[in-house]
C-alpha positions as CSV (number, residue, x, y, z in Angstrom):
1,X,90.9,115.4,76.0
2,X,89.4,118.2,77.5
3,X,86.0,117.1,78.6
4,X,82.9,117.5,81.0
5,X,82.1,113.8,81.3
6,X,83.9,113.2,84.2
7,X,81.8,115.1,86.5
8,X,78.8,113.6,85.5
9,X,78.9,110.2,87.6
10,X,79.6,112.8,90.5
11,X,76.7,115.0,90.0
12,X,73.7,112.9,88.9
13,X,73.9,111.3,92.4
14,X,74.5,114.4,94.3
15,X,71.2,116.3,92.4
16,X,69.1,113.0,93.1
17,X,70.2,112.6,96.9
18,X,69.3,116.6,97.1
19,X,65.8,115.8,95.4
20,X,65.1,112.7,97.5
21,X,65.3,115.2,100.6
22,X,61.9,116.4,99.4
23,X,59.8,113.9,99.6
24,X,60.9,112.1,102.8
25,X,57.4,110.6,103.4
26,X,57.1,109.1,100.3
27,X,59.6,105.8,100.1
28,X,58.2,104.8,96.6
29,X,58.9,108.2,94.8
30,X,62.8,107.8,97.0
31,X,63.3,104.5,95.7
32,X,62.3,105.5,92.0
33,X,65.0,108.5,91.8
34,X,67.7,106.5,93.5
35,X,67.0,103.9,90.9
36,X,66.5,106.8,87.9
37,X,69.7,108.1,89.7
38,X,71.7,104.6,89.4
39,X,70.3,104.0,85.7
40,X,72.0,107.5,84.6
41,X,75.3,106.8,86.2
42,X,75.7,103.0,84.7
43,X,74.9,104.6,81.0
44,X,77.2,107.8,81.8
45,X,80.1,105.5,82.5
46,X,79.4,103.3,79.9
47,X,79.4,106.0,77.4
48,X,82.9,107.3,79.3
49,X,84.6,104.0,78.5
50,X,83.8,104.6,75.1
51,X,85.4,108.1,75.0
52,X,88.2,106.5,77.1
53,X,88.9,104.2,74.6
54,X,89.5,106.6,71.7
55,X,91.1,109.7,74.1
56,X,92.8,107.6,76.6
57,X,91.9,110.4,79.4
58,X,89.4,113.3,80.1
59,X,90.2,116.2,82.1
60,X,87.2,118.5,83.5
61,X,89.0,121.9,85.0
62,X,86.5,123.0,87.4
63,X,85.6,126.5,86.7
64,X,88.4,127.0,84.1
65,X,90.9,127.0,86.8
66,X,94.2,126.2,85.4
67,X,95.8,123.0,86.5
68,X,98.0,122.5,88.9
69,X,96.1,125.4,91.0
70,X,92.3,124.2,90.4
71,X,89.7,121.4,91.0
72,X,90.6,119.0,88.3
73,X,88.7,115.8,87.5
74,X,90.7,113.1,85.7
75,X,89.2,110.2,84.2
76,X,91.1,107.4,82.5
77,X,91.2,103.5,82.1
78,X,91.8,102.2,85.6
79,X,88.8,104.3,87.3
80,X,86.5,104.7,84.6
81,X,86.3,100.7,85.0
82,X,85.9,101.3,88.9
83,X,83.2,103.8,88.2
84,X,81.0,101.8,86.1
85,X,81.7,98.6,87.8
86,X,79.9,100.5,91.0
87,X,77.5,101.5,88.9
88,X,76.1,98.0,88.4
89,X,76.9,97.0,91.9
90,X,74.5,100.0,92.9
91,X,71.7,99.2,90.9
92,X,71.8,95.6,92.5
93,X,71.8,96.7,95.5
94,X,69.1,99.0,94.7
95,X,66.9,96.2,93.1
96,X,67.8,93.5,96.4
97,X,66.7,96.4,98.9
98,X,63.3,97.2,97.2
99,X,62.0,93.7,98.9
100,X,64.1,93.4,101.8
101,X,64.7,96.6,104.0
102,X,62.2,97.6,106.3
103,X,59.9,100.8,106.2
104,X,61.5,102.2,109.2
105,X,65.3,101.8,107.4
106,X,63.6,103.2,104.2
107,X,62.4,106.3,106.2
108,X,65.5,107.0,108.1
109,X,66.8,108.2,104.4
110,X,68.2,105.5,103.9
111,X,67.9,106.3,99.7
112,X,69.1,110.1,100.3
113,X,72.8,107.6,101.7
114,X,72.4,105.4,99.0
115,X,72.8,108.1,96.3
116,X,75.6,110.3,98.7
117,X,77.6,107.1,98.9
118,X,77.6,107.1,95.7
119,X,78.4,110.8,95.1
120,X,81.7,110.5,97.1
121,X,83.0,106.5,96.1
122,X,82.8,108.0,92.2
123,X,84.1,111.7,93.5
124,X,87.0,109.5,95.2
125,X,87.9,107.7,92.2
126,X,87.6,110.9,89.6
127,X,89.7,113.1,91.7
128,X,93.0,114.2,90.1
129,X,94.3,116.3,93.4
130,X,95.1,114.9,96.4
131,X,92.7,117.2,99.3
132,X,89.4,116.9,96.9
133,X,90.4,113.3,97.5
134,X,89.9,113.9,101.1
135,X,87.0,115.7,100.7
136,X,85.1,112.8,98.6
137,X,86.1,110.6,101.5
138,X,84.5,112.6,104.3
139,X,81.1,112.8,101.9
140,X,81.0,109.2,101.3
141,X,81.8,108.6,105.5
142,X,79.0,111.0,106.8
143,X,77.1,108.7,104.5
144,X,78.2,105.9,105.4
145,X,77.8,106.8,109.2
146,X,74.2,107.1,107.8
147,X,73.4,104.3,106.1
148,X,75.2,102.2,109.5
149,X,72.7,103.4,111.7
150,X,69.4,102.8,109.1
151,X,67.7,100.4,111.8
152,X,69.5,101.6,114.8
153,X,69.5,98.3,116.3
154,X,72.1,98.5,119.2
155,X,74.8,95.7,117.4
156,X,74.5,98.8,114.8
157,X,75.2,101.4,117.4
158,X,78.3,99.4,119.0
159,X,80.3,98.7,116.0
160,X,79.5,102.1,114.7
161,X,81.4,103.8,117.2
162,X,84.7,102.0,116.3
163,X,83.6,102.6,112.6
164,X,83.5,106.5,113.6
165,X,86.7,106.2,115.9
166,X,88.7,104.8,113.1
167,X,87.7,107.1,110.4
168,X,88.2,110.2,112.6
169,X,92.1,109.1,113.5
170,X,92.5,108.2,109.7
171,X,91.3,111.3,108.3
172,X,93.6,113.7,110.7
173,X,96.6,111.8,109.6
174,X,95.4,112.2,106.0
175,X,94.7,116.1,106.3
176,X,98.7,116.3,108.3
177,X,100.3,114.5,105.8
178,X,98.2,116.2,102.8
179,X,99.4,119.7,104.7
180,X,103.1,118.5,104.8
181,X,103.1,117.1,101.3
182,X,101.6,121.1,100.0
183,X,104.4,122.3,102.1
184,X,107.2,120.2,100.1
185,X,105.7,120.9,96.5
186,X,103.5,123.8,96.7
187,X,100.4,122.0,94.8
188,X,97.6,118.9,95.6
189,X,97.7,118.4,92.0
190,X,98.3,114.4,92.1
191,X,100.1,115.3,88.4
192,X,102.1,118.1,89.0
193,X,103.1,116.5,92.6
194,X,104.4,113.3,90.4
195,X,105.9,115.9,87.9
196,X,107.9,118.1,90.9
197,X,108.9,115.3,93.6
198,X,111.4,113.6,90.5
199,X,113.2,116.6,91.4
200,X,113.4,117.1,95.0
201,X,117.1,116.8,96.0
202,X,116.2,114.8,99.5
203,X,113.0,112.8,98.8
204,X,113.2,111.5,103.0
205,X,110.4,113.5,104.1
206,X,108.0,112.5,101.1
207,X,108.5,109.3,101.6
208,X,107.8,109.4,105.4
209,X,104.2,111.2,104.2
210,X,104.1,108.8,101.7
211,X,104.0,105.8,104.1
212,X,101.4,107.5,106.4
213,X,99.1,108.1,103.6
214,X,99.4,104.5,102.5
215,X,98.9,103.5,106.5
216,X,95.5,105.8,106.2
217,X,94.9,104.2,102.8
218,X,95.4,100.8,104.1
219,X,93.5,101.5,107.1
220,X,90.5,102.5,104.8
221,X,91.1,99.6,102.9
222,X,91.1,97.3,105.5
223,X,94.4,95.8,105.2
224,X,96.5,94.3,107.9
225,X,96.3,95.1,111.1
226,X,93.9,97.9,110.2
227,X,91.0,95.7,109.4
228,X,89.6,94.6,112.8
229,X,87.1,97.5,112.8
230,X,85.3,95.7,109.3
231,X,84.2,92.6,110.9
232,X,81.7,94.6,113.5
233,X,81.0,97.8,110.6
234,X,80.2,95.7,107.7
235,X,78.1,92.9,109.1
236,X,75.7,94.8,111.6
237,X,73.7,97.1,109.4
238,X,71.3,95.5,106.6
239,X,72.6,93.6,104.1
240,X,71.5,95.7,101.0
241,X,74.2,98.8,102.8
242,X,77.1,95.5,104.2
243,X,76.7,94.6,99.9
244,X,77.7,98.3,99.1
245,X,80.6,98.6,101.8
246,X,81.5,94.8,101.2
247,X,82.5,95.2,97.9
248,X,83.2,99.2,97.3
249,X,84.4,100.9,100.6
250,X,87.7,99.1,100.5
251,X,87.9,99.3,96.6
252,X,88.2,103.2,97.6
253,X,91.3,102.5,99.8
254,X,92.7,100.4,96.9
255,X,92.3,102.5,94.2
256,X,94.2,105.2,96.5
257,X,97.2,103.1,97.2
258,X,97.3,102.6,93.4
259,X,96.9,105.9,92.1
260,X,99.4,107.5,94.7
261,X,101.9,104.8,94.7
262,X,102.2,104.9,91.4
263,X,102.5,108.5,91.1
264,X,104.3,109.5,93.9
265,X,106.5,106.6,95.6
266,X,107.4,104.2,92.8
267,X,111.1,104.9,93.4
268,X,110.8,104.0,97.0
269,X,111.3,100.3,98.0
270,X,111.0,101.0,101.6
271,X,107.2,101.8,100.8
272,X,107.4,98.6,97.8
273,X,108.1,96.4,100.8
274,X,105.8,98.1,102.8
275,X,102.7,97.1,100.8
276,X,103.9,94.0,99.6
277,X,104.1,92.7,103.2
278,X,100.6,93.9,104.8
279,X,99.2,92.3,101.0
280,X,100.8,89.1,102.1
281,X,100.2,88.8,105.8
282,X,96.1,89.9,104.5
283,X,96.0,87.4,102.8
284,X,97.2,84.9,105.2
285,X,95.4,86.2,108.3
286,X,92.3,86.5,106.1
287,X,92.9,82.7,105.0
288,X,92.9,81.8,109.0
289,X,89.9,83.6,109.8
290,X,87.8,82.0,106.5
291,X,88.8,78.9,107.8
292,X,87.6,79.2,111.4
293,X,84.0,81.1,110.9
294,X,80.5,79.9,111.2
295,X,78.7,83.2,110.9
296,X,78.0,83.5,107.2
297,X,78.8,87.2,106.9
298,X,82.6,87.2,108.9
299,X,83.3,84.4,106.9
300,X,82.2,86.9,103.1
301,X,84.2,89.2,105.6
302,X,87.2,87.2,105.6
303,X,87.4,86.2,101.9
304,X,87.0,90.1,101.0
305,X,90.3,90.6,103.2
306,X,92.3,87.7,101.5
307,X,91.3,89.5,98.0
308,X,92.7,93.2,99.2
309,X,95.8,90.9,100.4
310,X,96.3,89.7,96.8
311,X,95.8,93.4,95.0
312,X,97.6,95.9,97.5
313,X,100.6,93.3,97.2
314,X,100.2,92.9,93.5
315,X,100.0,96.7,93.3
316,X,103.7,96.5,95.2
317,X,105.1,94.6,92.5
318,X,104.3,97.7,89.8
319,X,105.1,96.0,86.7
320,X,102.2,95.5,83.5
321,X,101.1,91.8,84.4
322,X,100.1,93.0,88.2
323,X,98.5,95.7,87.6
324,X,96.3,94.5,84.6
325,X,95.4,91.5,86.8
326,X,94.8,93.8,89.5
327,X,92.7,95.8,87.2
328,X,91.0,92.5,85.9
329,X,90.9,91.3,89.3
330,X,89.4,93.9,91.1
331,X,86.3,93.9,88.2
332,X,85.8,90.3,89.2
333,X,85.9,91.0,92.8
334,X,83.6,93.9,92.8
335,X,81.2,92.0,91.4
336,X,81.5,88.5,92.7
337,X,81.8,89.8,96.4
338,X,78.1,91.3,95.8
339,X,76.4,89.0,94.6
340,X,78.2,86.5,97.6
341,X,76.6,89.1,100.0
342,X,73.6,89.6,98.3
343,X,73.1,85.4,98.5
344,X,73.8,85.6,102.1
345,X,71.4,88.0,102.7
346,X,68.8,85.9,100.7
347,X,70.0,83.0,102.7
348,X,69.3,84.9,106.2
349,X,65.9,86.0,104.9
350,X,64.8,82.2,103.7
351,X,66.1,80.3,106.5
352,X,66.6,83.4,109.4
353,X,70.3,81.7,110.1
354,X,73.5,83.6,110.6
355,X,75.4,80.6,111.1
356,X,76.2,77.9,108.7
357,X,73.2,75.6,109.5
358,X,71.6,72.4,107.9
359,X,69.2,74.1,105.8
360,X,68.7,71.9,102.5
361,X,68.1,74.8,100.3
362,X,69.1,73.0,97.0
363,X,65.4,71.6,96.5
364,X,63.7,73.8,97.0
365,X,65.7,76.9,95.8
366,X,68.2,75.1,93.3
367,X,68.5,77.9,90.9
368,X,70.0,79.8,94.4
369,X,72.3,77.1,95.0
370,X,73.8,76.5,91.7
371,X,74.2,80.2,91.3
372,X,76.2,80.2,95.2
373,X,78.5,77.3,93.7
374,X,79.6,78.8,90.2
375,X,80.2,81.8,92.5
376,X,82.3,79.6,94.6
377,X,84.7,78.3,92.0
378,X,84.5,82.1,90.3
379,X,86.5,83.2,93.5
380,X,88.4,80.5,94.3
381,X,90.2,81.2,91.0
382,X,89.0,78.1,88.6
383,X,90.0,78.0,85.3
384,X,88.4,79.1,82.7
385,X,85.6,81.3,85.0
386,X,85.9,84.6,85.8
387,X,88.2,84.7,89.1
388,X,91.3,82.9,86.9
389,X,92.2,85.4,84.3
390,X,93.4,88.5,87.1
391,X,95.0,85.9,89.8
392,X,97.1,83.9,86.7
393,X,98.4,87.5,85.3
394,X,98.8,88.7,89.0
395,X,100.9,85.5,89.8
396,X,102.8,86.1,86.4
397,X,103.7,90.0,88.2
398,X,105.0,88.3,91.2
399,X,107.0,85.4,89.2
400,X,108.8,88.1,86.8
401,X,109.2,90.6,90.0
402,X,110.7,87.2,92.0
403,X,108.4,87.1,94.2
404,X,108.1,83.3,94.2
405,X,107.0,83.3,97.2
406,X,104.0,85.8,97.8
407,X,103.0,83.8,94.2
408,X,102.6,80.7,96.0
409,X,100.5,82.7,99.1
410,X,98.0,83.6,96.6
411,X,98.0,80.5,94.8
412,X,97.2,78.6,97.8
413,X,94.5,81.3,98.8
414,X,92.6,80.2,95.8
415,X,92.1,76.9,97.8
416,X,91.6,78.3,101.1
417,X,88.5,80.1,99.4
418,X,87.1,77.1,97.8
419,X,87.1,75.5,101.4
420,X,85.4,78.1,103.0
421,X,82.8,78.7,101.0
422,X,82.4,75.1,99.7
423,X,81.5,74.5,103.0
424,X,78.6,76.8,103.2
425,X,76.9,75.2,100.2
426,X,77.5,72.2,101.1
427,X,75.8,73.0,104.9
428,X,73.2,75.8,103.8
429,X,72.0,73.6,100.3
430,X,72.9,70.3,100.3
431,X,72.2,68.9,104.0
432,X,68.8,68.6,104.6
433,X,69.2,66.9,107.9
434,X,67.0,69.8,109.6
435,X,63.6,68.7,108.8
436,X,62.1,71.2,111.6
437,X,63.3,74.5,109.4
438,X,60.6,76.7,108.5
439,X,61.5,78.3,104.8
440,X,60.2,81.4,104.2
441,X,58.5,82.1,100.5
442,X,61.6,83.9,98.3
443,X,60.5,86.9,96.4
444,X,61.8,86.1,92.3
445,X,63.0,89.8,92.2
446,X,65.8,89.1,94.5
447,X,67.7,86.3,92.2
448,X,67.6,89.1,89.4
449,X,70.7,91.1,90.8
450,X,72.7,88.0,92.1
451,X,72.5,86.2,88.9
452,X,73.0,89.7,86.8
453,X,76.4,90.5,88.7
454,X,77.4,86.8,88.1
455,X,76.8,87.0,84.2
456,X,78.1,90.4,84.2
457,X,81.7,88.5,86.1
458,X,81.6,85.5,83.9
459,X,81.4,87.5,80.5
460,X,84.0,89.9,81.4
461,X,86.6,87.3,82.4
462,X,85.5,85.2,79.4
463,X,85.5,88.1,77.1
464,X,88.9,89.9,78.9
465,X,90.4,90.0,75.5
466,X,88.4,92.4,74.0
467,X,88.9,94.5,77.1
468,X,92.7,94.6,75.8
469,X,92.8,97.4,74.6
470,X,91.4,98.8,77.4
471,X,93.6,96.9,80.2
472,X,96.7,98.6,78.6
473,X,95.5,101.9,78.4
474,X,95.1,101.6,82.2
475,X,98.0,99.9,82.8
476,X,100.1,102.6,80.8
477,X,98.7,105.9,82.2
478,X,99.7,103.9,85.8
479,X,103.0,102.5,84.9
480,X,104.1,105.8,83.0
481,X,103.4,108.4,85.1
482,X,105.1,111.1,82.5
483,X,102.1,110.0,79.8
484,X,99.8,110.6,83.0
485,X,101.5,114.1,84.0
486,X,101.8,115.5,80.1
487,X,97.9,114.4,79.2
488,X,96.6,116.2,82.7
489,X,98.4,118.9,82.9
490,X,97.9,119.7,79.6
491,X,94.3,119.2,79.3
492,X,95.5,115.6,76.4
């Protein structure tokens, strides 16, 4: 269906960011239109899930320009999902930060990033051509680079530059390979790329590209080895901006890999192998590093690479039961993984720890604690919460793909996640050894967005059957690229 809704989570943000410009001495009247901002966007996508569940897709040609030669936005099951899920993630993270960042960070527009973030994570996952792709990536890094520095405490300035370094080499290979794929087809169009490539007589080079843009991808998603610059970028600036990168930076990355894989390389089992052993050795190494931490945010850190692990190698896979428990997976995650950092951050700003510590939190804050342990088994995959649902169809993917054995990995991870977090409760709420610990007073406001994101989990992993219908709308437009190439191409 030809449509203008897709644009509209793209624009609101980038109007509000442009407004907030104007009244930089003002933080109140900034933090009122980022929040306006984030209100519009959640009801927008809502309202495109609606439309997405009667149309299937909606195409937006910008400026009439015919497909494959224009700007067209494409929105259908798998990222209108991703785009409202943010949504919500935004307007927690909007709500946390109102009590906990500074005045300094707040003037250092750290709003004006908020709402460009935004702008290029929902640009990213709209997209239907491959080089606007690249250009929603560059707008939500220079706000990213932004929103790293809002404090400019030197551990911000030093894992910054490794942040910087690694986005500048990934985005050259990007714009090479995107330059060599226009020179094989003749478009960006991600449709009519899929449509032309099924009849390229010698597919060598495309599949060379394609494994470079999937090392960029996976680079961006912090997948193994690329991931070593996360543990510096994500935990040194303020928690409310290591919640937004925590649990939608590497979606971005993810939601690439999916969409081009899908599209492009499904033939190839070169790249199939390719994915599903950087998912698996994720997983593991991010297993191993959960296990060994004491610093509260590596160890979030850790647990958010094990997850990527389990959905780049699900995507791998590409059969109906992975990719709707990647789907169903992914919505957990999103949500789970901020509200985990948004409890850590209210954990640093009761006790002022960043290691696990004796802090007896549970009498004093049990509602805090409680909420930190259903969160716990909500991860760790425990039937029937949230966190079960996507991992049991994802381990159904593997099983029928024969993958016993990368089944059994993420099995097993479900444990290794219990154990590190577990362990944090148990330290952080339970001990109250450390009589000596000053608590510091916890504003009511912030247990509003943690518990929020953890109802919003529960019920959508309780309720995943009404989302049916949904799920395989998404999982159809990605496993049958020729329904994805017919309905974009010509405008459903």
């Amino acid at each position: 269906m030809y449509s203008n809704l897709p644009v509209i989570p793209i624009v609101i943000p980038l109007l509000f960011a442009s407004i907030t410009i104007f009244f930089k001495n003002n933080t109140f009247i900034q933090k009122q239109i980022t929040l306006c901002a984030s209100i519009l966007v959640t009801i927008s996508a809502i309202f495109n899930i609606f439309k997405i569940k009667k149309h299937e897709i909606l195409i937006l040609e910008m400026g009439d320009w015919k497909s494959p030669f224009g700007i067209t936005l494409a929105l259908d099951g798998l990222n209108s999902i991703l785009v409202l899920t943010s949504a919500i993630v935004f307007l927690a993270t909007i709500i946390y930060s109102s009590k906990t960042i500074d005045k300094y960070s707040e003037n250092s527009f750290f709003y004006t990033g908020i709402l460009l973030i935004m702008t290029g994570i929902n640009g990213a996952f709209t997209t239907g051509d491959i080089f606007n792709l690249f250009v929603f990536y560059e707008i939500l890094l220079m706000a990213s680079y932004l929103l790293l520095l809002v404090g400019i405490k030197k551990e911000q300035l030093k894992s910054s530059i490794s942040y910087v370094l690694m986005n500048v080499f990934a985005g050259s290979l990007f714009v090479i390979s995107v330059g060599y794929l226009y020179t094989i087809v003749g478009s960006l169009n991600m449709a009519y790329i899929s449509k032309t490539i099924s009849s390229l007589p010698d597919k060598r080079g495309l599949y060379l590209v394609g494994l470079v843009m999937i090392f960029v991808f996976a680079m961006k998603g912090a997948i193994f080895p690329l991931f070593t610059w996360m543990n510096r970028a994500y935990a040194a600036p303020p928690i409310a901006v290591s919640i937004i990168f925590a649990a939608l930076l590497t979606k971005v990355g993810l939601y690439s890999i999916i969409r081009t894989y899908s599209l492009f390389y499904y033939e190839s089992n070169t790249i199939k192998y390719f994915l599903l052993s950087l998912g698996t050795i994720s997983i593991i190494v991010g297993c191993i590093g959960a296990i060994y931490q004491k610093n509260l945010k590596q160890i979030v850190i850790f647990n958010i690479i094990i997850s990527l692990g389990i959905m780049v190698a699900a995507t791998s896979v590409l059969n109906s039961k992975a990719i709707k428990g990647v789907i169903l997976y992914s919505i957990n995650d999103i949500l789970l993984k901020a509200a985990l950092f948004t409890m850590v951050g209210i954990i640093i700003y009761i006790c002022k720890v960043k290691n696990i510590k004796k802090c007896g939190l549970i009498n004093k804050y049990p509602l805090l604690g409680w909420t930190f342990f259903i969160t716990t088994l909500c991860l760790s995959g425990v039937p029937p919460l949230s966190g079960f649902y996507g991992k049991a169809l994802i381990i159904q993917g593997f099983v029928e793909d024969k993958q016993i054995f990368v089944g059994v990995i993420v099995t097993l991870s479900g444990l290794i996640v219990f154990y590190s977090l577990i362990k944090v409760f148990l330290n952080i709420f339970y001990d109250n050894t450390n009589k000596s610990l000053e608590l510091k007073p916890l504003p009511k406001i912030l247990i509003i967005p943690v518990l929020s994101l953890l109802v919003i989990a529960i019920v959508v992993g309780l309720c995943s059957n009404l989302l049916e219908p949904l799920l395989e709308k998404s999982t159809s437009t990605i496993l049958n690229s020729n329904k994805y190439i017919e309905l974009v191409l010509q405008k459903g």
